[in-house]
VOMIVEX-13237 format. One record per atom (N, C-alpha, C): x, z, y; chain; residue number from 1; atom name. Coordinates in steps of 0.001 Angstrom, whole numbers. Atoms other than C-alpha are relative to their C-alpha. Last residue first. Layout:
% residues N
X	Z	Y	A	NUM	CA
...
% end
This chain:
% residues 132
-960	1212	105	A	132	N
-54690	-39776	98587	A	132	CA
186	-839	1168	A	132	C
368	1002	-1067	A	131	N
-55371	-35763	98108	A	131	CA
650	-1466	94	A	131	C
1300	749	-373	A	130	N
-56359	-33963	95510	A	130	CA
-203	-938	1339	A	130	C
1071	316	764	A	129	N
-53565	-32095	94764	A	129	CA
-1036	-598	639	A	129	C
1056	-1153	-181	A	128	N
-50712	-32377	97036	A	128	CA
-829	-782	-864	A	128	C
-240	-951	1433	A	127	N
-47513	-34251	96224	A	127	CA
-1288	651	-113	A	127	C
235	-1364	-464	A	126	N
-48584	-37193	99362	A	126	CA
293	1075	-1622	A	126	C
297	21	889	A	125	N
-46708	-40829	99083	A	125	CA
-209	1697	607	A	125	C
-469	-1274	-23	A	124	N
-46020	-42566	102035	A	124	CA
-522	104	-851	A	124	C
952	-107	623	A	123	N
-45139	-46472	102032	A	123	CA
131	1316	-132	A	123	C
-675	-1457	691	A	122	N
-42370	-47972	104153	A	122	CA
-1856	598	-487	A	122	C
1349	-539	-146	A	121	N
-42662	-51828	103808	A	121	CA
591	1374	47	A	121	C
269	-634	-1519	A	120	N
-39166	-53407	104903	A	120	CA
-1495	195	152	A	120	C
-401	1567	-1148	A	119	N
-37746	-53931	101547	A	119	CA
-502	678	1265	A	119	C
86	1436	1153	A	118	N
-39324	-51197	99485	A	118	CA
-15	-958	972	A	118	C
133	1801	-638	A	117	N
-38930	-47866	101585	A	117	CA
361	-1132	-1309	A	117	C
-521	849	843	A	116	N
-40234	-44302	99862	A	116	CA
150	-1449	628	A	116	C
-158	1520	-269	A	115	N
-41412	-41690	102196	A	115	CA
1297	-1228	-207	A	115	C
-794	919	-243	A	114	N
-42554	-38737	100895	A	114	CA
-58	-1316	555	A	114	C
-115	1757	-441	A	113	N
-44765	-36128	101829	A	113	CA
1300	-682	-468	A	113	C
902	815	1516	A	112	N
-45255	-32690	100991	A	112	CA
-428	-917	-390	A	112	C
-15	-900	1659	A	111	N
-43566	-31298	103894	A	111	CA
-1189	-631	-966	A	111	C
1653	-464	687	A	110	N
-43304	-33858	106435	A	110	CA
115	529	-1341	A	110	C
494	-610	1715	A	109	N
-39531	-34827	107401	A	109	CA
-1524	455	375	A	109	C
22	-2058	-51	A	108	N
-38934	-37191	110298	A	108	CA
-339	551	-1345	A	108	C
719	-437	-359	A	107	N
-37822	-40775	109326	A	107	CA
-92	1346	-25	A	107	C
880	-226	1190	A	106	N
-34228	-41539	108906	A	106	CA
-1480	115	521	A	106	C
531	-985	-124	A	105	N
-32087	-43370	111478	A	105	CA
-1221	755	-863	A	105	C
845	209	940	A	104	N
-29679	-46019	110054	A	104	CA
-1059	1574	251	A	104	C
521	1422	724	A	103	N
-27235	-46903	112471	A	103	CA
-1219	74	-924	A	103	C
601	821	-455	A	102	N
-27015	-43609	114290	A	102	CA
-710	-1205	-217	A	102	C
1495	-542	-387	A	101	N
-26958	-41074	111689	A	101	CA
-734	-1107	909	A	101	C
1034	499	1140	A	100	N
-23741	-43027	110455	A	100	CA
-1145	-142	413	A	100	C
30	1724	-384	A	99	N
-22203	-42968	113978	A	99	CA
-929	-702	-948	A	99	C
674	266	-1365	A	98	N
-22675	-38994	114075	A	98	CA
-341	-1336	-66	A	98	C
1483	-114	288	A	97	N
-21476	-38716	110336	A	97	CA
-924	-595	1223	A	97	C
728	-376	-959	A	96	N
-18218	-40194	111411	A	96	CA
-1190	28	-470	A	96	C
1729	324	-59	A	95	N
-15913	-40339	108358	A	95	CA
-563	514	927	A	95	C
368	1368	-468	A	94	N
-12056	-40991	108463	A	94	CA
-1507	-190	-52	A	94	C
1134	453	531	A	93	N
-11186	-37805	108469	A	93	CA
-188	-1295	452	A	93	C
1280	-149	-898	A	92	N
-7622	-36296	109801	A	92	CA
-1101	-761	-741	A	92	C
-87	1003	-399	A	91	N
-5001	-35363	106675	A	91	CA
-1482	-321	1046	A	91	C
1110	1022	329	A	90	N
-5516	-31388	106063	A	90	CA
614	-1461	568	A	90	C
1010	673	-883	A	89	N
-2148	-29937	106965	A	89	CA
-917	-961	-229	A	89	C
516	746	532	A	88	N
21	-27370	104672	A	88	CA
-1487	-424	995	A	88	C
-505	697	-1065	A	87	N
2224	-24712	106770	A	87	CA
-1141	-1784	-539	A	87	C
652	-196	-1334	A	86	N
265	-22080	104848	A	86	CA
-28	-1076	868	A	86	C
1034	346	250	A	85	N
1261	-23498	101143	A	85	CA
-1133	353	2056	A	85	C
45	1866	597	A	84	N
4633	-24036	102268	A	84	CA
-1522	-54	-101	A	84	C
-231	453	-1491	A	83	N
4823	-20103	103948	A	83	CA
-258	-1563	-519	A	83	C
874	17	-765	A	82	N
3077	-18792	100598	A	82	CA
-233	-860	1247	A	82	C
1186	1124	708	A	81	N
5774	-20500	98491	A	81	CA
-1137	304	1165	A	81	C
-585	987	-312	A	80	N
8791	-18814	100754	A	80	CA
-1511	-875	-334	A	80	C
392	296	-1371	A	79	N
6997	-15535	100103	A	79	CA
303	-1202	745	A	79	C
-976	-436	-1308	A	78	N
8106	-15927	96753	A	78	CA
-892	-81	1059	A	78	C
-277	897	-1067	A	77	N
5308	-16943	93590	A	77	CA
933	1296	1292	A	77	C
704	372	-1103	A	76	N
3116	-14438	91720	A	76	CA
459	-1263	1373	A	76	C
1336	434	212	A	75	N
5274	-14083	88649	A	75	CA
-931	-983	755	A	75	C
-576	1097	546	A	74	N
8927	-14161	90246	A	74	CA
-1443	-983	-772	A	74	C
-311	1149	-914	A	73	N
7491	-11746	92803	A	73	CA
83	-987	-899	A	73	C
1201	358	-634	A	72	N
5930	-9359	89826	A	72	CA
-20	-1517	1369	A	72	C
296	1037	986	A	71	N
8969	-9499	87893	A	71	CA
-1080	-846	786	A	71	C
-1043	625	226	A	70	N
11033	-7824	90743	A	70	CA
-716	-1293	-787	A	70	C
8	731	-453	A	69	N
8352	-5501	91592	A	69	CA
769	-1428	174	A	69	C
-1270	14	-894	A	68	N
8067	-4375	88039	A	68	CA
578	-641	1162	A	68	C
-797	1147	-289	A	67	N
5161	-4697	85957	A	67	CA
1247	322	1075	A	67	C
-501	168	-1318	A	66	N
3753	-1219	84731	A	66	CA
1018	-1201	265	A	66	C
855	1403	-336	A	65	N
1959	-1322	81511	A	65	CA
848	-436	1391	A	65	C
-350	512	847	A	64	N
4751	1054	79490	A	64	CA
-819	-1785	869	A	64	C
816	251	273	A	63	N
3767	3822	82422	A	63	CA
919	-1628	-863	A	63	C
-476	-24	1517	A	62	N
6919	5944	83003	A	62	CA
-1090	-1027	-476	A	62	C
-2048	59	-710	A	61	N
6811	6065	87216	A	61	CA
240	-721	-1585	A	61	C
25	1208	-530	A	60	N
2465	6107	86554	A	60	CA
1683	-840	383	A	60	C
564	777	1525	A	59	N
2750	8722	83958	A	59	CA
64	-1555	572	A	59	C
-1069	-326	1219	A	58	N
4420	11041	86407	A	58	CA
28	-823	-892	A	58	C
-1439	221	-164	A	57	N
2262	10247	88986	A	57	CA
1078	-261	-1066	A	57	C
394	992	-519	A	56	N
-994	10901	87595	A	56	CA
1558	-763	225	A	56	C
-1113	401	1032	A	55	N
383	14212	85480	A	55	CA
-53	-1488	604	A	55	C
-996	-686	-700	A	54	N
-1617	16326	88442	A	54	CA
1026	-544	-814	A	54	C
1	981	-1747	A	53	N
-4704	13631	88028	A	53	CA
1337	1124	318	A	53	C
-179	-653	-734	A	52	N
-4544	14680	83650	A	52	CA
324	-307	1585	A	52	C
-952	-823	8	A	51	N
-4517	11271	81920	A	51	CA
-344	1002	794	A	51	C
514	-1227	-1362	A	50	N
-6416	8542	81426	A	50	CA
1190	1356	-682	A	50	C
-805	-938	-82	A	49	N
-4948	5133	80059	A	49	CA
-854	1102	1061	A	49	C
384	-1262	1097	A	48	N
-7628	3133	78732	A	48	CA
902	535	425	A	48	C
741	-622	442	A	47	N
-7408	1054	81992	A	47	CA
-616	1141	-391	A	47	C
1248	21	1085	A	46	N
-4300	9	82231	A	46	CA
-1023	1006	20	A	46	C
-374	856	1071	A	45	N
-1697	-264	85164	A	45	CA
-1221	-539	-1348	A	45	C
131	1348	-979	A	44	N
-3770	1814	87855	A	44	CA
409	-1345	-795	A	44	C
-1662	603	-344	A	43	N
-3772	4632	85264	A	43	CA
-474	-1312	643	A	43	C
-12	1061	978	A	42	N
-7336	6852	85317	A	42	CA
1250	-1101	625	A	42	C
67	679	-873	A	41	N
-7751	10232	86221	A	41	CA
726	-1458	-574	A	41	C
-1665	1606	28	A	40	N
-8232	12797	84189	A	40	CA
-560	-1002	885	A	40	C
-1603	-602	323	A	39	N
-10014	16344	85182	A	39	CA
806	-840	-125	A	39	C
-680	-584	-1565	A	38	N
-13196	15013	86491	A	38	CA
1150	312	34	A	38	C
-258	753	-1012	A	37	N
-14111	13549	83580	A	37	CA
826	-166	946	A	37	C
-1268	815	401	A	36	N
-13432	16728	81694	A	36	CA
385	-1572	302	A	36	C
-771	-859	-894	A	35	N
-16847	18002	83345	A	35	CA
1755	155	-239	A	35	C
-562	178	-1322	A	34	N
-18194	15096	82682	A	34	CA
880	903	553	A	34	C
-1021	-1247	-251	A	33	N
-17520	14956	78734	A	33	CA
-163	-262	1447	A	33	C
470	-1049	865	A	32	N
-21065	12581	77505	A	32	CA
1063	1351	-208	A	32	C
1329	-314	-462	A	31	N
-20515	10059	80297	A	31	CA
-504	1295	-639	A	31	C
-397	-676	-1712	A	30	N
-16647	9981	80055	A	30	CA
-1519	10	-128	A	30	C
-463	-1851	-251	A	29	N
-17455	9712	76100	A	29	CA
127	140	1099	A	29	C
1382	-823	716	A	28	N
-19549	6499	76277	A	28	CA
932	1105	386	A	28	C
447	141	-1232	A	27	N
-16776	4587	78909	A	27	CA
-1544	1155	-941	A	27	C
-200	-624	-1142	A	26	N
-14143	5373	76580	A	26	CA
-1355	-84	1325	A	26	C
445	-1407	198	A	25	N
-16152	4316	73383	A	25	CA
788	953	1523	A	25	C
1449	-360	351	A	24	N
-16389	1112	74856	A	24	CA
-134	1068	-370	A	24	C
654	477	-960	A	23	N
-12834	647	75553	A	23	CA
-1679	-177	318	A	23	C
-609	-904	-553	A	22	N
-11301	1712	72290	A	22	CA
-1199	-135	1271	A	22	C
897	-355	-163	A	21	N
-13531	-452	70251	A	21	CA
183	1313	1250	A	21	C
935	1127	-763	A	20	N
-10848	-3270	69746	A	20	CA
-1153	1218	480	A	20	C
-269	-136	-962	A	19	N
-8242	-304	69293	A	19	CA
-1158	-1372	991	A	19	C
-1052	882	114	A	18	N
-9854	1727	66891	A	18	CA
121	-756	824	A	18	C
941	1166	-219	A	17	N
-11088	5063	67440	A	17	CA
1160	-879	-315	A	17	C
-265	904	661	A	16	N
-10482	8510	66212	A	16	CA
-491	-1312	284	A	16	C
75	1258	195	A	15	N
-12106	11061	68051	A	15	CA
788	-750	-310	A	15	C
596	374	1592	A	14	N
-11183	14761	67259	A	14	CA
-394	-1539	-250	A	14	C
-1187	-80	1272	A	13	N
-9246	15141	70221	A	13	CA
-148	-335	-688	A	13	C
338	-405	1302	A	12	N
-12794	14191	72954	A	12	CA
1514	188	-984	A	12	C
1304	-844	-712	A	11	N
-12368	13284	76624	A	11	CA
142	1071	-1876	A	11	C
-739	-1078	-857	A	10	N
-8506	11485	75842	A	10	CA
-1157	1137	294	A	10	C
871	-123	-1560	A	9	N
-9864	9868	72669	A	9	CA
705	1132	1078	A	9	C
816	-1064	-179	A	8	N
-7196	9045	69829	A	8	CA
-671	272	1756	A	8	C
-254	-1087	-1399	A	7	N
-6213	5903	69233	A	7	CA
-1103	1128	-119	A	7	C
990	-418	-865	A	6	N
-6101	4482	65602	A	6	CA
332	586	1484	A	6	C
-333	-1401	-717	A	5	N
-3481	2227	64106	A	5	CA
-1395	201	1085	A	5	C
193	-381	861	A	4	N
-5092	-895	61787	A	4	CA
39	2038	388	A	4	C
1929	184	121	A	3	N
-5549	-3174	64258	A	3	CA
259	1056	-663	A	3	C
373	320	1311	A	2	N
-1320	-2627	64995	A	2	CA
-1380	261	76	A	2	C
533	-1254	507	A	1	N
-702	-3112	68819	A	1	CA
-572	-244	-1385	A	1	C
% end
């Protein structure tokens, strides 16, 4: 699209916009035309496309944004790809948390407490103010 070519507003005729600003001034004018709001209806393809909701159709068969189911498969991958990516089987785990937990059992938690081990002293340490 040329920077230089203006669009004109679908709420407003007289507006003149350009096309980086298009999209911002559409969402100001639908607030400041509601009762011409109501009247267009907005293209499933793009966006800035509004249009009359009894021309909806019509615009949507002819619409310039409209991908094509044809392209759209070749895009998105075949149904063949889905079935490969479905049929796809985690390998089993080789880690037992349970067995871990066992060997090395933690101490209980205490809120505002730690407990820091240094070799085989364990030493608690309190966060609270004023206390030691």
């Amino acid at each position: 699209m040329d920077s230089e070519q203006l669009l004109q507003c679908p709420y407003d005729k007289s507006h003149q916009i350009r096309p980086c600003r298009f999209p911002y001034h559409l969402v100001k004018c639908r607030e400041n035309n509601k009762k011409i709001a109501k009247e267009l209806a907005t293209c499933p393809y793009n966006a800035r496309h509004r249009v009359p909701r009894q021309e909806l159709s019509l615009h949507m068969s002819s619409c310039e944004n409209k991908v094509s189911q044809e392209l759209e498969g070749v895009a998105y991958g075949s149904t063949n790809r889905a079935r490969e990516v479905i049929a796809f089987q985690c390998p089993p785990s080789q880690e037992d948390w349970e067995a871990d937990a066992d060997e090395s059992p933690a101490p209980p938690f205490v809120f505002g407490t730690s407990h820091l081990s240094q070799g085989n002293q364990n030493t608690s340490y309190s966060f609270y103010k004023g206390s030691k």
